[in-house]
C-alpha positions as CSV (number, residue, x, y, z in Angstrom):
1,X,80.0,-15.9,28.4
2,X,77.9,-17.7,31.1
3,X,79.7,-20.6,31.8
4,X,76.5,-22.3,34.0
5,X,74.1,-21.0,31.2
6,X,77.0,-22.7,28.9
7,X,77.2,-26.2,31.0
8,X,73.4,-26.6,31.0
9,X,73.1,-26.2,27.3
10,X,76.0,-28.7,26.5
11,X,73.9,-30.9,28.8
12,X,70.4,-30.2,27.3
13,X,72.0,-31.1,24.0
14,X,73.7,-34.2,24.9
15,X,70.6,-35.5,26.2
16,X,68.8,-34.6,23.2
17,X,71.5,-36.1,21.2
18,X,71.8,-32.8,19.4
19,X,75.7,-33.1,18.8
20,X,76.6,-30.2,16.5
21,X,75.3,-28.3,19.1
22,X,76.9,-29.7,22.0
23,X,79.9,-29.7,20.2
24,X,79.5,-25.7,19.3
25,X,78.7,-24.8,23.1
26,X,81.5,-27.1,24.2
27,X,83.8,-25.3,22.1
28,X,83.0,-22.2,23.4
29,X,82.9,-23.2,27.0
30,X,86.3,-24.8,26.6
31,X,87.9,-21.5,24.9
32,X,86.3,-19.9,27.9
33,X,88.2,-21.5,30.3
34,X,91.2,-21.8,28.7
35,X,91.7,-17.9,28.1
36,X,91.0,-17.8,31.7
37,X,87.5,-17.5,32.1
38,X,85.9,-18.7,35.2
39,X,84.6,-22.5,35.3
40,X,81.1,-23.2,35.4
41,X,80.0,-24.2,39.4
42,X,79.6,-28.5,39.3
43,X,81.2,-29.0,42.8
44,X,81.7,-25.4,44.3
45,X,85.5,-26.0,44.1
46,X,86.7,-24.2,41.2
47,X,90.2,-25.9,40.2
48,X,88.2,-29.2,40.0
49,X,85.1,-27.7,38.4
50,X,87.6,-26.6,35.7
51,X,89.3,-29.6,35.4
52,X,85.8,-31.6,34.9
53,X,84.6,-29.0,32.8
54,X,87.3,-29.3,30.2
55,X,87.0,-33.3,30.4
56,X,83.1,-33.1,29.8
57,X,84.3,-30.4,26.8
58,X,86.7,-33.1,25.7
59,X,84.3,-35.6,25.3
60,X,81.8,-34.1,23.5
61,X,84.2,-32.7,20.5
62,X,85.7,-36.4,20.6
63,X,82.3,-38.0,20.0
């Protein structure tokens, strides 16, 4: 898992309004991260990059 490669795709897709997509790759980047995996860099700082991450992840799979 590339969790950049990962964030930019969910983003690509939620500005296409592709949705089952963005959901799929949001899955996957949220599994990622909470098994441990690294966040994808937003800010630089990791614990808050994570903690945005999984919100963004939220969101999507809520909408």
């Amino acid at each position: 898992m590339d969790p950049d490669a990962a964030w930019y795709e969910i983003s690509e897709y939620v500005q296409n309004a592709e949705w089952a997509e963005a959901r799929e790759r949001a899955l996957d980047l949220r599994h990622w991260l909470e098994t441990g995996g690294l966040a994808p860099k937003i800010t630089g700082h990791e614990s808050f990059d994570r903690i945005a991450a999984k919100a963004a992840c939220n969101a999507v799979l809520e909408r």
